[in-house]
C-alpha positions as CSV (number, residue, x, y, z in Angstrom):
1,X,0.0,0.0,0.0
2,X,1.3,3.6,-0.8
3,X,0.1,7.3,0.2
4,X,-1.3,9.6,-2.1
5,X,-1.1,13.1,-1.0
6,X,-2.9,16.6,-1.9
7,X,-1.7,19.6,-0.7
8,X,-4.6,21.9,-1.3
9,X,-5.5,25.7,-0.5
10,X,-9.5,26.6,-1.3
11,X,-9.6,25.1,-4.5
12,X,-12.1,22.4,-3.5
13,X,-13.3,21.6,-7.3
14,X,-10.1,20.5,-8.0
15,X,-9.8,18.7,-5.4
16,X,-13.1,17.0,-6.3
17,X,-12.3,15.8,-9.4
18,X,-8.4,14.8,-8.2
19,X,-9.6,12.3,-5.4
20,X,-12.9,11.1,-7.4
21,X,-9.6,10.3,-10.3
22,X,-8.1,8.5,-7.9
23,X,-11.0,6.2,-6.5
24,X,-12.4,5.7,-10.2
25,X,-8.9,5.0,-11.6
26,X,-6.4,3.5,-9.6
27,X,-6.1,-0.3,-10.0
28,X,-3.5,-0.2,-6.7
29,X,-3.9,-0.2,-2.7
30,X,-3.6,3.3,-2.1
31,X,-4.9,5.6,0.8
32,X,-5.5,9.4,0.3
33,X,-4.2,12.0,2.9
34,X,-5.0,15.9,2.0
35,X,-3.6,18.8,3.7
36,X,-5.7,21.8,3.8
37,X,-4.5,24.8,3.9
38,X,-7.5,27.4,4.9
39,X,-9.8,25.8,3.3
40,X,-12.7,28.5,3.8
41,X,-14.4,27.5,0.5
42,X,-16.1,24.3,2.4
43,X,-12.8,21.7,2.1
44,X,-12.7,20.8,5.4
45,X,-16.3,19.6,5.7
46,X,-15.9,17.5,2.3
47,X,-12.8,15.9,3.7
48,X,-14.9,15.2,6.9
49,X,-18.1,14.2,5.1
50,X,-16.0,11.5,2.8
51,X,-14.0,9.7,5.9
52,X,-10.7,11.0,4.5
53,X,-7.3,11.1,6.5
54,X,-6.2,15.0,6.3
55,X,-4.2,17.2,8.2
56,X,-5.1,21.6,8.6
57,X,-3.7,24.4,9.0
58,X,-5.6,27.6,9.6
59,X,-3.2,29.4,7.1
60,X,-1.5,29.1,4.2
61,X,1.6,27.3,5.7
62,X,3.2,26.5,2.3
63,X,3.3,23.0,0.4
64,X,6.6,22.1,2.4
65,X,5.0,22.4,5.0
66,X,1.8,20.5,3.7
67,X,3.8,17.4,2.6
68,X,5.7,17.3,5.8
69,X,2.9,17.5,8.0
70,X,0.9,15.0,6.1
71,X,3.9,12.3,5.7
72,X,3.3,12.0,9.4
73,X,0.0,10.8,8.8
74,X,1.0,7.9,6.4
């Protein structure tokens, strides 16, 4: 099994379409961990709503940052 992981920052259509690509077309063992950065445009709550592994941060904290923090989770 391997990690996929998003970094994301309000751009939850994207982010729609990314992990629904992922679920539809990925023939492997694979969980999904998305870091959210803000996410004030509803993010959070779909990452809730959809039982996925995330991590937050109330600001932008940077995609270093993102990866690191979400590495941890894996």
């Amino acid at each position: 099994m391997f990690s996929v992981i998003i970094p994301t920052y309000n751009n939850i259509n994207y982010l729609k379409i990314c992990i629904d690509s992922l679920k539809k077309n990925s023939k492997f063992d694979h969980e999904i961990i998305v870091h959210i950065n803000e996410g004030v445009d509803g993010t959070l709550e779909y990452i809730k709503k959809n039982n996925l592994t995330y991590t937050y941060d109330e600001k932008n904290s940077g995609v270093c940052v993102a990866f690191n923090k979400a590495v941890k989770k894996s």
